[in-house]
N, C-alpha and C positions, 0 to 999 in steps of 0.2 A: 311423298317421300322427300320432295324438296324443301317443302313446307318445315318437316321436321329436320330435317337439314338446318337448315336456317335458324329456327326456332332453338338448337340445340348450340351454334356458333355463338346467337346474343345471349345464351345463359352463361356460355364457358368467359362473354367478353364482360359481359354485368360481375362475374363470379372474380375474376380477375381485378376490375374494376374495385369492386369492394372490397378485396381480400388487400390490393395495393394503397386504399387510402385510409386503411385502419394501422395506427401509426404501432409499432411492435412492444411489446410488452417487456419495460426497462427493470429486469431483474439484477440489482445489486448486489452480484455474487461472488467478490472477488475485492482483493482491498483496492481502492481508489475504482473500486465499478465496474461497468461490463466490458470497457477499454480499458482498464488499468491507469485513465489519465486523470480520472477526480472529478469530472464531466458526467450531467444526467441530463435527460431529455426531457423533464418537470419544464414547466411552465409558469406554475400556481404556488410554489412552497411560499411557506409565510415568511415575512419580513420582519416583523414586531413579533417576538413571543418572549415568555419567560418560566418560571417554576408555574403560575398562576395565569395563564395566558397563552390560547390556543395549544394545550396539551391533552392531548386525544388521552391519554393515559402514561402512567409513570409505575416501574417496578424498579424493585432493590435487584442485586445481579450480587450474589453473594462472594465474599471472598477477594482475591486481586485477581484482576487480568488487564491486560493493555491494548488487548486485539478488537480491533476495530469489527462493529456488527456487519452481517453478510444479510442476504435478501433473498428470497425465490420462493412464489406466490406468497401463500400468508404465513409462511414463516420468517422468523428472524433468530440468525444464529450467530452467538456469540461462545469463546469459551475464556476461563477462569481458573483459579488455582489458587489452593490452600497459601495462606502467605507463606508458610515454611516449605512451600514447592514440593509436597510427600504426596498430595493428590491432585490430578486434573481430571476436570470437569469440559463438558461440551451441553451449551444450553438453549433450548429450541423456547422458543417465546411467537404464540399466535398475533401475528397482527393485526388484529378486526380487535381485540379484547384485550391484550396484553399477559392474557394468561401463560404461564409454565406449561407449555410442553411435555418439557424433555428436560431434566435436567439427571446425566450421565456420567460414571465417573468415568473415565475412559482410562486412564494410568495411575496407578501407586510408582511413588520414586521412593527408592530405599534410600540413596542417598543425594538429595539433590544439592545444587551451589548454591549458598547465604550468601555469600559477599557483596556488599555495595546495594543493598537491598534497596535505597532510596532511586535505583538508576533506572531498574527495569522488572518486569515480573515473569514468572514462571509459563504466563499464557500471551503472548504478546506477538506473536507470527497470526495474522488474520486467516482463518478457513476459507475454504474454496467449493461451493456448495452447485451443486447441479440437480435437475429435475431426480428424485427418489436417492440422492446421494448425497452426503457431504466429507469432505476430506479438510482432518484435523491436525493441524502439526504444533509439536512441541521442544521442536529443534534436536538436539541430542538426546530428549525423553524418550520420543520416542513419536510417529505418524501414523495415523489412522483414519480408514475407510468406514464411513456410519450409514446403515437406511435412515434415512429422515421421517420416514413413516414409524417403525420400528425402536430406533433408536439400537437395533444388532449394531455390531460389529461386525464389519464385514471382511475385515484384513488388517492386519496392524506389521508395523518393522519398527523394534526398537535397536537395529544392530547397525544405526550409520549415526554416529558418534564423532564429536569433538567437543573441546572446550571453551565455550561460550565466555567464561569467565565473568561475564555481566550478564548472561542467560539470554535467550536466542530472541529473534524480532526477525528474520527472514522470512516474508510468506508466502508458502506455496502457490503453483499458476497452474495453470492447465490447456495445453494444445492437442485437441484430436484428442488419442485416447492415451497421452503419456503426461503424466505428474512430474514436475521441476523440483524437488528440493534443494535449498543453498545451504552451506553448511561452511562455514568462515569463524572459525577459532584460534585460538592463540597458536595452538601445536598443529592441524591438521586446516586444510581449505580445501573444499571441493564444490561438484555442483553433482547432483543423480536426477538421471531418469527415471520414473516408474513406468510399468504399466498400470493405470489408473483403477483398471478391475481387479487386479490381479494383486499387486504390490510390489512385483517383482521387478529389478534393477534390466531395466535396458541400455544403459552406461551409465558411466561414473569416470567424470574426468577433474583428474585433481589440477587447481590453479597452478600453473609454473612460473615463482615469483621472486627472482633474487633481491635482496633488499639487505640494505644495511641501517639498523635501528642506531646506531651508532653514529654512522654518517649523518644521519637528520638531524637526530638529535644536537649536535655539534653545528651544522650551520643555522640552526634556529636557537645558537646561542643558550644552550643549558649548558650549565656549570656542572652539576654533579652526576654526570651523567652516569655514573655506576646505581646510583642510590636508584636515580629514576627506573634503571632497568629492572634495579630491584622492585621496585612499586608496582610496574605497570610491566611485567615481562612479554613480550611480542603483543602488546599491542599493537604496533603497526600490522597486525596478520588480521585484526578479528574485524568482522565488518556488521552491518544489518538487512542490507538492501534486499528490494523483491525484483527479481528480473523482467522483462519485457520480450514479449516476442511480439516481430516487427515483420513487414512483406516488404522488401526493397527488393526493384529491378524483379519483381516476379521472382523474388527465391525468400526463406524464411529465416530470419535470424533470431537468436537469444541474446539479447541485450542483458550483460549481467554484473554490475557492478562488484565488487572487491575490494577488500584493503589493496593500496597502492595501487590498483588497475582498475578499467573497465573491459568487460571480456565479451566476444561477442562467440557465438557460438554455434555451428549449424546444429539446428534443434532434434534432427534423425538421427544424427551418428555422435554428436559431442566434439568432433575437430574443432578446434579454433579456427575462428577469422580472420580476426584482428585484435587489435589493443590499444589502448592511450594510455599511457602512463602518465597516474597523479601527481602533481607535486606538492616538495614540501609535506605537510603534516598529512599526508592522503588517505586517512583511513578514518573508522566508526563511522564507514557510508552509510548512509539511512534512504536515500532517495531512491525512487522507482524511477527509472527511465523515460520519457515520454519520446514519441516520433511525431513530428509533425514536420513538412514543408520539406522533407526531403531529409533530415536533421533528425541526429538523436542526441538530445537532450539530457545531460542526469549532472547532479556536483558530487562531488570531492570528500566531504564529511567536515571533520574538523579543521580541513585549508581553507574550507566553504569558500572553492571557486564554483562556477557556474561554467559548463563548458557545453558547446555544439558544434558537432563532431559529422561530415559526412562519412555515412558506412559505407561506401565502394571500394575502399582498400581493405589491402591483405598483410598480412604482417603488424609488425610495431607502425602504426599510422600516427605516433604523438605529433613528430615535426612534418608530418604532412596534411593532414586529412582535420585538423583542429580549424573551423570555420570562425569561429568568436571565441572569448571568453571573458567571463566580467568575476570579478570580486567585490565591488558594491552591493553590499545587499544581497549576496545569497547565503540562502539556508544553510546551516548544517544539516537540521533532520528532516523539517515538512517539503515537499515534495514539490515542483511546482506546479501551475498552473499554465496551459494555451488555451487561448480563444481567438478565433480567425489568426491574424497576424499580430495578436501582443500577447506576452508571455509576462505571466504576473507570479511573482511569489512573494513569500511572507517567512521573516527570519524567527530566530529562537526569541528576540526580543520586541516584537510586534511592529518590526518597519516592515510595510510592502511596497512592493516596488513592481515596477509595470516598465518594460522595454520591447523595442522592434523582436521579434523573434528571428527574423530575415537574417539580421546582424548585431541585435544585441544592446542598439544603442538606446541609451536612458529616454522615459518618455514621463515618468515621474514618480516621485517618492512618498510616503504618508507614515502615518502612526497610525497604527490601532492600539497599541499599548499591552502591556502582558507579555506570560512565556508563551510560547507555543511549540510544541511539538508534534501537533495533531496535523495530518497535510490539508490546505485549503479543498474547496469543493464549488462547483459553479455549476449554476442551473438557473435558467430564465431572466439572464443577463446581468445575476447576480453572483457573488463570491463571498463564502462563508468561512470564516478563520475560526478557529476553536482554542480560547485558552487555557492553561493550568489553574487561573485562576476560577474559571466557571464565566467565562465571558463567550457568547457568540458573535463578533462584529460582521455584518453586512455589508458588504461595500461596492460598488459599479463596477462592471468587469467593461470601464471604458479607458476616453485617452485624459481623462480627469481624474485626481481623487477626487470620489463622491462618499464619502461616511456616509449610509443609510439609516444603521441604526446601532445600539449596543444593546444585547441581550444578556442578563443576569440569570446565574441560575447558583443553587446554593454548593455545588461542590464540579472540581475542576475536570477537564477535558485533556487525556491522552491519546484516547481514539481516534480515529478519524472520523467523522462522518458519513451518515448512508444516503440513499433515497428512497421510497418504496411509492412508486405513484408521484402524487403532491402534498406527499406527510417528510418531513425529515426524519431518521430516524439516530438520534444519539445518546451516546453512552460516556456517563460522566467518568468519575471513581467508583460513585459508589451505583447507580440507576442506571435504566434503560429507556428511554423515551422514545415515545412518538409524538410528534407536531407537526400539526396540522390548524391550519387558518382557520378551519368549518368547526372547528371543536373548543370548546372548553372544557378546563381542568376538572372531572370528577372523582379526584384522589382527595 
């Protein structure tokens, strides 16, 4: 009996043993990854590739979308929309082969928004995809719950509405078993909870934001200021941002950026936290939040400050709880990057720039060159910038700029970035790719 005794402790401590040294399996299911900060646990992704060079396979991805591809086992989910925005689509793509799936309409829009068609597209909020489930949103179109096996619908709400007025880019996140939607339009802002199985609203707390579009307008010196508000009516209200939820001091918070504020939010009930108020031009946020070092992380949009923020206060924390903040070199839309202690990001014009994360201070500056809107992505002590032009630059996620390499592809990058494994997996305008080092191009 001892014997077995014994005999059954080294299986349980062998069993443990192996189960702790088999490293977890980094499902890309969410935009900027399985922590929201743009960070994968690859090792191996390629460094040199191009249209014709280590590309595991290449599909077309029909129509417009902006929304960056999601990952979980060998699917790959992306969704898309008619360019006159009347139908969206949600598209499953194998990744062993690169075969179609799934390709789903999921929404007819009787009447969608044209306007400024060149800014953004009708599918541009990233999915949020889990083990037999994926969750599609399409801003004021309208959200839905998919089997991934299936391809069912399993729930949809198309009745939490606003005006996007350059069409929505907010992408849903998911904690436990409730769904986030952000909803930031010209006329209405808020943020809703779902239930994740369900779809139904477990709050819904609208942003409380006085703001004078007027007053801005006037100290950043525009002249005609009537004409502007005709052109651009509340802008300062509409935003893009995806929220973050954070564990500080052992309680849980929603980092959630806004036009004019960032709002932090307890994620069970929807009270407020706290807030920093933007300044200056503080709205069309595009940034995800990151936490790192005790510090939440996110900028401003078009003031494109960079701010790091401790969250242990309560109330308006602007003139208290603000730890740095730089305007060198940060983004308006791509999102940044942390590793260990240097915080690296990359503008709409392809400067990156790398500083102390601790405090902010400059560690040094580069070019990669091009637009970018896509947020950076680091994996295996590298950092992958994505441009509009169809450029992938490579660079050292060190205290050097080190250019590694520049990667050509024939049509340009709004996406962001996936991982699956040690393949990258990216989405230009018009394709869907997977690269991978071990493979060459058989398209």
């Amino acid at each position: 009996m001892k014997r077995v005794y014994i005999a059954s402790l080294i299986f349980i401590f062998l069993s443990v043993f192996v189960l702790s040294d088999t490293p977890a399996k980094d499902n890309w299911n969410q935009f900027r990854g399985p922590n929201g900060d743009g960070k994968a646990i690859a090792t191996d992704l390629p460094i040199e590739f191009s249209e014709t060079e280590n590309v595991r396979w290449k599909v077309p991805i029909h129509d417009k979308g902006y929304s960056s591809p999601v990952v979980w086992d060998n699917q790959i989910w992306v969704t898309t929309a008619r360019e006159d925005g009347k139908e969206l689509f949600a598209i499953c793509v194998d990744l062993e082969s690169g075969d179609i799936l799934h390709d789903i309409k999921v929404f007819d829009v009787a009447e969608p928004q044209l306007e400024h068609g060149d800014l953004n597209s009708h599918a541009s909020p990233t999915p949020i995809v889990e083990e037999g489930r994926i969750y599609v949103h399409y801003g004021t179109y309208g959200t839905a719950c998919l089997d991934t096996n299936t391809g069912e619908k399993l729930w949809e709400r198309r009745d939490l509405n606003c005006d996007h007025r350059v069409r929505p880019a907010s992408s849903p996140i998911i904690d436990a078993n409730t769904l986030f939607l952000t909803f930031d339009g010209v006329d209405v802002q808020f943020i809703a909870a779902l239930d994740k199985n369900t779809g139904d609203t477990l709050w819904l707390q609208h942003r409380k934001v006085d703001s004078d579009f007027e007053a801005v307008l006037k100290a950043k010196g525009v002249k005609d200021i009537e004409e502007t508000k005709k052109e651009k009516p509340n802008d300062n209200r509409k935003s893009y941002a995806t929220p973050t939820i954070i564990t500080f001091q052992g309680k849980k918070q929603l980092i959630s950026p806004a036009a004019e504020v960032t709002i932090s939010y307890d994620p069970k009930t929807g009270d407020e936290l706290w807030r920093v108020r933007h300044e200056g031009w503080g709205w069309n946020v595009a940034c995800r939040p990151i936490f790192a070092h005790d510090l939440v992380y996110f900028t401003t949009g078009v003031e494109k400050l960079l701010l790091a923020v401790d969250p242990s206060g309560s109330g308006d924390v602007t003139d208290t709880h603000i730890v740095w903040r730089n305007r060198k070199g940060a983004p308006e839309i791509p999102s940044p990057l942390i590793v260990d202690d240097l915080m690296f990001t990359v503008n709409e014009g392809g400067v990156v720039s790398c500083m102390e994360a601790k405090n902010g201070n400059p560690v040094w500056r580069g070019r990669v060159g091009g637009n970018h809107w896509a947020s950076p992505l680091y994996a295996g002590g590298n950092i992958y910038c994505f441009s509009m032009e169809g450029r992938v630059s490579v660079i050292s996620a060190a205290r050097e700029f080190n250019l590694l390499s520049r990667n050509e592809f024939d049509d340009g990058f709004v996406a962001s970035g996936a991982v699956a494994g040690n393949a990258l997996i990216l989405r230009s305008l018009t394709h869907l790719y997977c690269v991978n080092r071990e493979f060459e191009n058989k398209n």
